[in-house]
N, C-alpha and C positions, 0 to 999 in steps of 0.2 A: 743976259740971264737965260734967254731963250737957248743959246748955241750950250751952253752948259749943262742945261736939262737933256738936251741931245744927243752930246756927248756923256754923258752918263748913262743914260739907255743902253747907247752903242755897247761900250763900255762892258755892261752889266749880261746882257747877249753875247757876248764875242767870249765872256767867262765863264758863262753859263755852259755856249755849249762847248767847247772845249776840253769838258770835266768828262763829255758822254762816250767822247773818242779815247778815250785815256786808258791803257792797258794797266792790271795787274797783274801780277804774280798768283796762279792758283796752283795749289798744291793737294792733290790726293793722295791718300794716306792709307796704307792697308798695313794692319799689324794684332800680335797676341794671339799669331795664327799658330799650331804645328803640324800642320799638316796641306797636301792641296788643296786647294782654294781657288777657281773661278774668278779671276775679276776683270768686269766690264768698265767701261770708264768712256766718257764724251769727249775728245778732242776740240784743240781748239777750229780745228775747219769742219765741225758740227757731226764728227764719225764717230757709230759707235764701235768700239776696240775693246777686242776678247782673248786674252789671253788665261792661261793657267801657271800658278806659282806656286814651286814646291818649297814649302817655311820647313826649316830642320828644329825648328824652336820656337816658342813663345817669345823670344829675342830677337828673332827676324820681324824685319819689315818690306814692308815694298812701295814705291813713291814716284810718281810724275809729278813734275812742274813745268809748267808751261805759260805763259802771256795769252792774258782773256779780256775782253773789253766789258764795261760797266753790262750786265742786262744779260750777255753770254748768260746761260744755259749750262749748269754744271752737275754731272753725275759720275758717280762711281756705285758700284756694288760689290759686292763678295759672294759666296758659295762656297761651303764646305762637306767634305762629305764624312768625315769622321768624327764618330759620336764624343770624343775625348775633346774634341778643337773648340777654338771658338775663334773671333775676330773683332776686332773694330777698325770701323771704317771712320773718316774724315772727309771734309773740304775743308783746305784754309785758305785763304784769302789776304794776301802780303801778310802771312803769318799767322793772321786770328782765324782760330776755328771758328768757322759759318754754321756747319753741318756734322751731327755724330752718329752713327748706331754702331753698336757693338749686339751681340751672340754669343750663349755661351752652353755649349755641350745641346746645341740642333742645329744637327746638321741638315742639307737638303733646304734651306730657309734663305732666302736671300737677306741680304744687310743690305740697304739703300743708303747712301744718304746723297740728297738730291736739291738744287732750290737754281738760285741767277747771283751771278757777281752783283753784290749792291751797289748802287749808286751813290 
């Protein structure tokens, strides 16, 4: 009875952490832009990345995905500079939105959305 209790502990540890190394799917999401747009974004080897994207439409988007592990540290932002635009931003997470803000006609305002891959 003893060796079973043991084995089951083992067991239950070896599962546990297992879950912590285990990569996801994150996907950041920029769109509803028409115009430039600033956006920052966290890699998954912890750098922050700045680029500028010209949206010709409210139909464009723009999107990284990349493999993040549970607890990773996840951001993006946007920046717009034309009073007409606006944006929403994302994180999703094997799919499910984590994180939202959108903006709509202020420009000069950063859109965050920002938090950690959940566990």
């Amino acid at each position: 009875m003893k060796k079973l209790i043991h084995l089951m502990i083992v067991l239950v540890i070896v599962f546990s952490c297992s879950k912590e190394n285990e990569t996801l799917k994150v996907e950041y999401r920029v769109s509803e832009a028409s115009a430039a747009t600033d956006i920052t974004y966290r890699n998954a080897e912890s750098e922050m990345i700045s680029e500028t994207v010209e949206f010709n439409s409210s139909e464009d988007a723009w999107n990284l995905v990349t493999d993040m592990k549970r607890g990773d540290i996840v951001f993006v932002s946007a920046l717009y500079h034309d009073s007409t635009s606006s944006v929403n931003v994302q994180v999703l997470v094997d799919g499910k939105i984590i994180k939202q803000k959108s903006s709509v006609n202020e420009p000069e305002k950063y859109v965050i959305a920002s938090g950690t891959v959940p566990y």
